[in-house]
C-alpha positions, 0 to 999 in steps of 0.5 A: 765745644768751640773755644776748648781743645777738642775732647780727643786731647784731654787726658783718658779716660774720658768719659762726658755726660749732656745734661738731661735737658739738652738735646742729645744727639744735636749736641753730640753731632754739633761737639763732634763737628766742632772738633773735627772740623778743624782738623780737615774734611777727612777727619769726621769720616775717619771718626766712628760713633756707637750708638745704642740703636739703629734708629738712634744712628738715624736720629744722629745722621739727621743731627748731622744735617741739622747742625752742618746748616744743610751743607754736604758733609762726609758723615762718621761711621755710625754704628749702633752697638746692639746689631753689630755683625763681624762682616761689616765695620768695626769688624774690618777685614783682617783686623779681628779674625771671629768665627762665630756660628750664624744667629738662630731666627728668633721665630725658630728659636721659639718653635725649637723651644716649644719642641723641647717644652713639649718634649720635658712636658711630664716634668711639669705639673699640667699639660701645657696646649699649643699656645701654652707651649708657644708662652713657655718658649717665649718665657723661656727665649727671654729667660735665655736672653737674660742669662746671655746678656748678663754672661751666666753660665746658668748650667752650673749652677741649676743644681740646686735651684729650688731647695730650701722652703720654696713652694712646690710648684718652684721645685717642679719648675726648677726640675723642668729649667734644668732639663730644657737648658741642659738640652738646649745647647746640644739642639744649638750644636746640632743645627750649627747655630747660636743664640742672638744674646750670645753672638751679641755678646761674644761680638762685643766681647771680641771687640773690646779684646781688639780695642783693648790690644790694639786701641784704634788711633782714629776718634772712637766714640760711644754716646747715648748708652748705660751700659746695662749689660756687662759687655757693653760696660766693659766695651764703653770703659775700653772706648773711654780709654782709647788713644781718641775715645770717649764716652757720652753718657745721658743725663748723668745727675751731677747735681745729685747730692753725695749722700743720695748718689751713695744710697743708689744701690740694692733693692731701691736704687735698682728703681732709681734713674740713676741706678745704671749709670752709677753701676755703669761707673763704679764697673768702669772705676770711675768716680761721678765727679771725673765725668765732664760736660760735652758741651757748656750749658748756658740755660739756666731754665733748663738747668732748673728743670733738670734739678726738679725732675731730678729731686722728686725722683731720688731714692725713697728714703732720701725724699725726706730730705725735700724740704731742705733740699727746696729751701737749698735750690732757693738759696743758690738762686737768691734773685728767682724763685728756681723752682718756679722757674723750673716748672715753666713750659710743664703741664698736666692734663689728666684725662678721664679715659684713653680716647679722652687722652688720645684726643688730648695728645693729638690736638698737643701735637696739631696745636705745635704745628701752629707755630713755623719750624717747631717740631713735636713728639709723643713719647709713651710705652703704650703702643695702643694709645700711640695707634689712637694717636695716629688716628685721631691725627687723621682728622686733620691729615697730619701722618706722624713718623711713628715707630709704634707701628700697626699691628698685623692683626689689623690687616686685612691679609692677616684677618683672611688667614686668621679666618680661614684657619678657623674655617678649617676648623669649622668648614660650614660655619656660616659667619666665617664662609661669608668673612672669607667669600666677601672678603676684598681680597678673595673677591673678584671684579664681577662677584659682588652680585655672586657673593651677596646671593651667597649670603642671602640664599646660601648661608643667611638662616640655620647653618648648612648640615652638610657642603651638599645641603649648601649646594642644593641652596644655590643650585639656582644661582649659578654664580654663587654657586661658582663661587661657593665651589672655590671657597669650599675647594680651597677649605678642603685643600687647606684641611687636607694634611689633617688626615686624622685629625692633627698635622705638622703646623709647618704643613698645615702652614702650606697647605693654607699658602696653597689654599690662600694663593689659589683663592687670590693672586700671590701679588695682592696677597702679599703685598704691602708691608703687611703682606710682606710681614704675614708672609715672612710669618708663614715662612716662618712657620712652613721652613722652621715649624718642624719642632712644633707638636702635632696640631688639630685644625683648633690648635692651629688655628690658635698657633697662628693667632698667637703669632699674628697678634704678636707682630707689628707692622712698621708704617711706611709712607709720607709723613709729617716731617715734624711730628713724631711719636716715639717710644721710651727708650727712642725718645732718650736720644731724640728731642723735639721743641714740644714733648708730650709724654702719655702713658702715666699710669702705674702698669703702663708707665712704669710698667710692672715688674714682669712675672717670671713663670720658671724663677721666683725672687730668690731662684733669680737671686741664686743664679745671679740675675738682676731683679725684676725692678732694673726695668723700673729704674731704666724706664725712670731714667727715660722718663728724666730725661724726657720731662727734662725738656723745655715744653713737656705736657704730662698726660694721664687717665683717670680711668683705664679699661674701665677701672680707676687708675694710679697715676704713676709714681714719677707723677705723683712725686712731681706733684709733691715736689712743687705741693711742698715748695707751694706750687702746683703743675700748671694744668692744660683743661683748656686742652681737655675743653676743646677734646671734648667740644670736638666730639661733642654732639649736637644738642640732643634732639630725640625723634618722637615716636613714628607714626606713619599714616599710609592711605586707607586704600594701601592698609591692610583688608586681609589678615590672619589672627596672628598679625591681628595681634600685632596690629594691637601690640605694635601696628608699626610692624604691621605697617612695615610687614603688611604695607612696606613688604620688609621682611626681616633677613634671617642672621647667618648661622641663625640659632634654629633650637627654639623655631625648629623646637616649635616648627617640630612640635607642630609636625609631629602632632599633625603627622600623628593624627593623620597617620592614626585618624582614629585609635592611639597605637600601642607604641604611640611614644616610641612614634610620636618621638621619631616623628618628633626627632625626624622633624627636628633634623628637618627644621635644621636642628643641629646634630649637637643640639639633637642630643639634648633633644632626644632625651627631651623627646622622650619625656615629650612623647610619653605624656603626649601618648597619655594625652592622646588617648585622654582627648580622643576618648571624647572627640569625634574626630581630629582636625589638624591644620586647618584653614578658615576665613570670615568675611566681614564689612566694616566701614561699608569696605569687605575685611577677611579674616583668617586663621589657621588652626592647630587643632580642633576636635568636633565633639557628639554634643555639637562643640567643637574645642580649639587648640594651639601647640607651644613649646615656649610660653603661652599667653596669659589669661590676662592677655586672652581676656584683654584682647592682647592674645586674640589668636584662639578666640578670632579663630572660635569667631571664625569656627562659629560663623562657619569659617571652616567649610568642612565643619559647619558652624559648631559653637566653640568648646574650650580654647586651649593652649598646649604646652609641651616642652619634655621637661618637668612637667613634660606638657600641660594644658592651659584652658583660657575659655571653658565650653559652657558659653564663656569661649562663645561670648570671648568670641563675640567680644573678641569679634567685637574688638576687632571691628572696631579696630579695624574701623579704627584703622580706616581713619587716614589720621590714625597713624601705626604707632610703634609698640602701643603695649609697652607691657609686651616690649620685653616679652616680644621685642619684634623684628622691627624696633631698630627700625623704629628707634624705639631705644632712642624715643623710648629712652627720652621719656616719650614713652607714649600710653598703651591702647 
């Protein structure tokens, strides 16, 4: 303003406008120090300046700095107008004499609410759950917010709400407002609190009677705001009026045309950028042409850019006037091209998905810093998108100054407390007793070693039945065991006020603190700023958590992890100094040389318009609330003024969460806009390019399948029949079990129904025979089922599972009581478990066989028949006769060259499979070899087979190849495929050919 008189002697009101393409805060310090700093070195600080917000009055403080040329100077009194406090300027002692109660917390606020949802509940149509209820009081605290900021007495006029034609459930909603709201004053009143919306506005109210009576003398001015509640408007109008007052409004359209200026109302221009600024000035009377430039604009280029974002984001109805308004900016600049001129430094990149934009918006940002002293800023609503950010920039080392934050849920402080208020829920759920005991914090200097033996001997397997079954598992290990003892302490402390089953969540709260802080030092608890956030949350809960309902162990847990999702943890430290990331509403007021705006996407950016649970459309309307669209409108005049400046990059997905996208409407208008002028938005696919040759991989180079070829005096010369057929299907296996010894770790919490189903089965036939050798009993079901079920409880079946199993059990133990007396009535005896081996010589070089047989039953005429017990499926024929399956007729190989001592050598009878699953049918027999000489000659081909495999192996180039049998992959996916990489071979054509 150098040259002028200062704005301060301009005839009032005063309102002023910088243009949407000039950097606010830098031109209102620059205006504000080149007025004052005539007038003395006491006149800035005499001077006050409200801004929008706290970090708005940060931004202009620095603004300051910057155009002071880092000279020392007395800054005004910055104040941001949405956390005024009587206590502090302008509420100057014994200038306004304001008693106001004290505001409520807002996480009080919201427990309060909660308490009365729960008290109201029957009015309502369901029975909201704890984080139901916490969602009510939250739509409630806003619903609250918005009548307050919107100064509407909603208790006169709740009566009435929902008559006419609106669906039930608005009328049942309506009944329910109306007796939440009417009690929530009187719960105010009782705790001698008061609203933060409603101490807000009774402030600002208070302050413009003050300044209204006694306007101050000093230079007053309001920058940065829209004035979109009615008590901030009013205050700016009382500022604009003021002896020294002014009002800076942001990137008022003063290139707008009249007859678009006047269409900015209703339903459309509550969507318009524009839309609360002409609100704003027809509240305060006063014209747009009365509005006057801070400073002088000099940059044309600017000033073209301005025009187009301002044209493609006029009301709807006035886009058909685009052509002429194109041909109109081409007639005022006869010797350009103003459109052109205006789409210099302005880019598109659109991205196929997050990550892709992510990637995108960070080498923008690192691609700024190439250049000396040029600053660079992202600028999105989505806070996800501002995280990958950040992460991305880590490549590089580069930290920016970023108000998205981190979010709780994230820290490690708050993933312990989120599981151990589930382990309390569930006090031997293996998964989470590892999360907790291995957890960094929880662990001391020496109980890695103590922790891993936990994990492998304590919690690896079927879930412990009981903390003494997990305790008979470490009682060996008696560090684990130390270990497991304070973990298991701190559970039942923390389950302690669960008496009977529910607790007050402010002293289930408590007792998880105690808990938490027995098992670590408060001080590394709780340190770090997301220490500090968790703990001010559970504070929260155990001091204003009394109005929450009665919660059990679940509901708690699921209390805690509402809240904890819902913070964010601001990002402290060193960061880069000219990087910032910023959100929409932050960025209206700070500028930097490169602005990258992400997020265009419909539903994120413009978000929406929010579902209101409590108020439809005409409910809204009655009460006198703005429509959902304002926040359109308001987010459109952010985004104007953003893609304002000189260097803007506009950043969409094509895809999101895995679906198509939108672009977003101010998008798709800009488009249109230089589409109808015969231009396009320059795109930057070079950026794109190097995204994606920076995680690009290597050239795809597969492994082969492995083929390892272990010495011949380290294979196997002794095998069971079982691993006999994996040596067929997949002698990798056989290499990584027989010869490496890798046996495969059990998963914490491993699901037992299956193997106990099986291991059980086996035990009950074997106990049965030998406590009934020779006749079936009369009760031999009711037997056979206990012995069954003792079984399954021995196997670690888990108690909810047993119930399902007892009904199957009976249906089992029926048929197989039948079948007990039909294979007994021509068996000798009964042979259970019974063990053989066969020695052999193969290659000159002795080979044992093995086996071990569910059953045999020796018969009078000298056979004797095989059987094997199932509960899952049993081999096909196909497979037994093709040597896949060799498990029964090895063992009749064996069985008939008097591998089993105490039977002679009997010639084999039937070799069968029996299937018992309880089901329909309850069991089956499946014979893969008849006795008349057909499982004789199976045994000798199968021995046959055997030789020549085995020999096949004594070859030192014979490799083990993974999965020989590719027929069986799905069937037997094995222990020992991801150490094989069968995905990656098998996937790249080397499939290989079956043996």
């Amino acid at each position: 303003m150098s040259g002028q008189a200062p704005f301060f002697e301009r005839p009032g009101p005063r309102w002023f406008s910088i243009p949407a393409h000039r950097p606010f805060v830098d031109d209102l310090a620059r205006g504000l120090l080149n007025a004052l700093e005539p007038l003395g070195p006491e006149a800035l600080p005499r001077a006050t300046v409200l801004t929008p917000t706290r970090r708005g009055a940060r931004a202009l403080a620095d603004a300051f700095l910057a155009v002071g040329g880092g000279r020392a100077l007395l800054l005004p009194q910055i104040r941001p107008l949405g956390d005024l406090d009587e206590g502090e300027p302008p509420f100057e002692p014994g200038e306004l004499a304001i008693d106001l109660p004290p505001a409520i917390a807002s996480r009080r606020r919201r427990f309060e609410l909660a308490r009365l949802v729960v008290d109201h509940g029957d009015l309502l149509s369901f029975k909201p759950g704890p984080v139901q209820t916490l969602e009510l009081a939250k739509a409630l605290s806003d619903f609250l917010d918005s009548c307050q900021i919107e100064e509407i007495q909603f208790e006169d006029r709740l009566d009435g709400l929902a008559e006419g034609d609106l669906a039930q459930h608005w009328q049942v909603s309506a009944r329910f407002l109306k007796a939440v709201l009417r009690a929530w004053p009187e719960r105010l009143k009782h705790l001698g609190l008061i609203d933060v919306s409603e101490r807000r506005v009774r402030l600002l109210r208070a302050l413009e009677k003050q300044w209204s009576e006694n306007p101050p003398t000093e230079v007053l001015v309001a920058a940065g705001s829209t004035g979109t509640a009615p008590a901030t408007a009013d205050l700016l109008r009382v500022v604009a009026a003021a002896p020294k007052g002014a009002v800076v409004l942001p990137g008022l359209d003063e290139d707008l045309a009249d007859s678009a200026w006047d269409r900015i109302e209703g339903s459309q221009g509550e969507q318009h950028p524009q839309g609360a600024m002409k609100r704003l000035l027809d509240r305060a009377g006063v014209a747009r042409g009365d509005v006057r430039a801070w400073v002088p604009d000099a940059d044309s280029r600017g000033r073209w850019r301005r025009r187009i974002v301002n044209e493609a984001l006029r009301p709807a109805e006035a886009t058909a006037d685009w052509l002429a308004q194109i041909a109109s900016l081409r007639a005022e600049a006869p010797d350009l091209d103003p459109i052109a001129e205006g789409l210099m430094g302005f880019s598109v990149i659109a991205a196929r998905a997050e990550e892709e934009a992510a990637g995108a918006c960070a080498l923008l940002l690192r691609e700024a810093l190439e250049t000396p002293d040029k600053t660079a800023a992202l600028v999105t609503p989505d806070q996800t998108l501002a995280r990958r950010v950040m992460t991305r920039l880590q490549r590089w080392g580069v930290i920016p100054d970023s108000s998205a934050g981190a979010p709780l849920a994230a820290a490690g402080s708050a993933i312990l407390a989120l599981h151990f208020a589930r382990l309390v829920e569930e006090p031997l759920n293996p998964v989470r007793l590892l999360a907790v005991a291995k957890h960094p914090l929880v662990l001391g200097e020496d109980e890695a070693p103590a922790a891993a033996v936990l994990e492998r001997k304590g919690l690896r397997g079927a879930a412990p039945g009981s903390a003494e079954g997990l305790r008979a598992r470490l009682k060996d290990t008696p560090e684990a065991l130390a270990l497991c003892d304070r973990v298991l302490a701190a559970v039942d402390h923390a389950a302690s006020p669960y008496a009977d089953g529910f607790a007050r969540p402010c002293q289930a709260a408590k007792a998880l603190v105690e808990a938490l802080e027995g098992l670590i030092a408060p001080a590394r608890l709780w340190a770090g700023g997301a220490g500090e956030c968790l703990g001010a949350l559970m504070a929260a809960l155990i001091q204003d958590g009394e109005p929450l309902p009665d919660a059990s162990p679940q509901a708690f847990a699921d209390i805690l992890d509402r809240l904890v999702n819902e913070e964010t943890v601001r990002v402290g430290g060193a960061t880069h100094p000219r990087l910032r990331i910023l959100g929409a509403i932050e960025a209206r007021l700070v500028r930097a040389d490169r602005l990258v705006l992400a997020g265009l996407e419909e539903g994120v950016w413009p978000q929406g318009a929010p579902i209101d649970p409590f108020l439809s459309r005409p409910m809204r309307s009655r009460l006198g609330l703005p429509p959902p669209e304002r926040r359109v409108g308001l987010t459109a005049h952010d985004f104007a003024q953003a893609a304002s400046a000189p260097d803007v990059v506009l950043v969409h997905c094509e895809r999101r969460g895995g679906a198509p996208a939108v672009e977003s409407r101010w998008l798709w208008r800009l488009k249109t806009l230089a589409a109808g002028a015969g231009l396009a938005l320059p795109r930057r696919d070079d950026v794109l390019d190097w995204v994606r040759a920076l995680d690009a991989p290597e050239p795809y180079s597969p492994i082969k399948r492995p083929e390892p070829r272990p010495p011949v005096e380290d294979r196997p010369r002794k095998m069971a029949v079982t691993r006999i057929e994996a040596l067929t299907r997949d002698p990798y296996a056989v290499w990584a079990r027989d010869i490496l010894k890798l046996y495969p770790l059990e998963r914490p919490d491993e699901p037992v129904e299956a193997r106990a189903r099986g291991t059980a089965i086996h035990a009950a036939f074997e106990k049965f025979a030998e406590t009934y050798p020779d006749s079936v009993p009369a009760d031999a079901a009711a037997v056979f089922e206990r012995f069954y079920i003792e079984a399954l409880v021995g196997a670690g079946m888990p108690p909810t599972a047993l119930t399902r199993e007892r009904a199957l059990a009976r249906e089992a133990a029926q048929w197989v009581a039948d079948w007990e007396r039909q294979r007994r009535a021509g068996a000798r005896k009964i042979v259970v478990e019974a063990e053989g081996k066969l020695e052999l010589s193969i290659n000159g070089r002795a080979f044992t066989l093995t086996a071990k047989a569910d059953r045999i039953e020796p018969t009078q005429d000298g056979t004797a028949h095989i059987l094997d017990y199932k509960t899952g499926a049993a081999p096909s024929q196909k497979q037994v006769d093709t040597g896949f399956s060799p498990q029964l007729t090895l063992t009749a190989a064996i069985l008939m060259n008097g591998g089993f001592p105490d039977l002679g050598s009997p010639a084999p009878g039937e070799l069968t499979y029996v299937r018992v699953t309880g089901r329909r049918p309850a069991g089956e027999e499946q014979v893969r070899a008849l006795a008349n000489g057909e499982s004789e000659e199976a045994a000798r081909k199968a021995m046959d087979g055997l030789v020549k495999l085995i020999a096949r192996y004594d070859d030192p180039d014979e490799p083990y190849r993974s999965r020989v049998a590719p027929q069986f992959v799905k069937e037997h996916p094995g222990d020992y495929a991801h150490l094989a990489r069968v995905f990656e071979w098998s996937t790249s054509g080397d499939d290989g050919e079956g043996e």
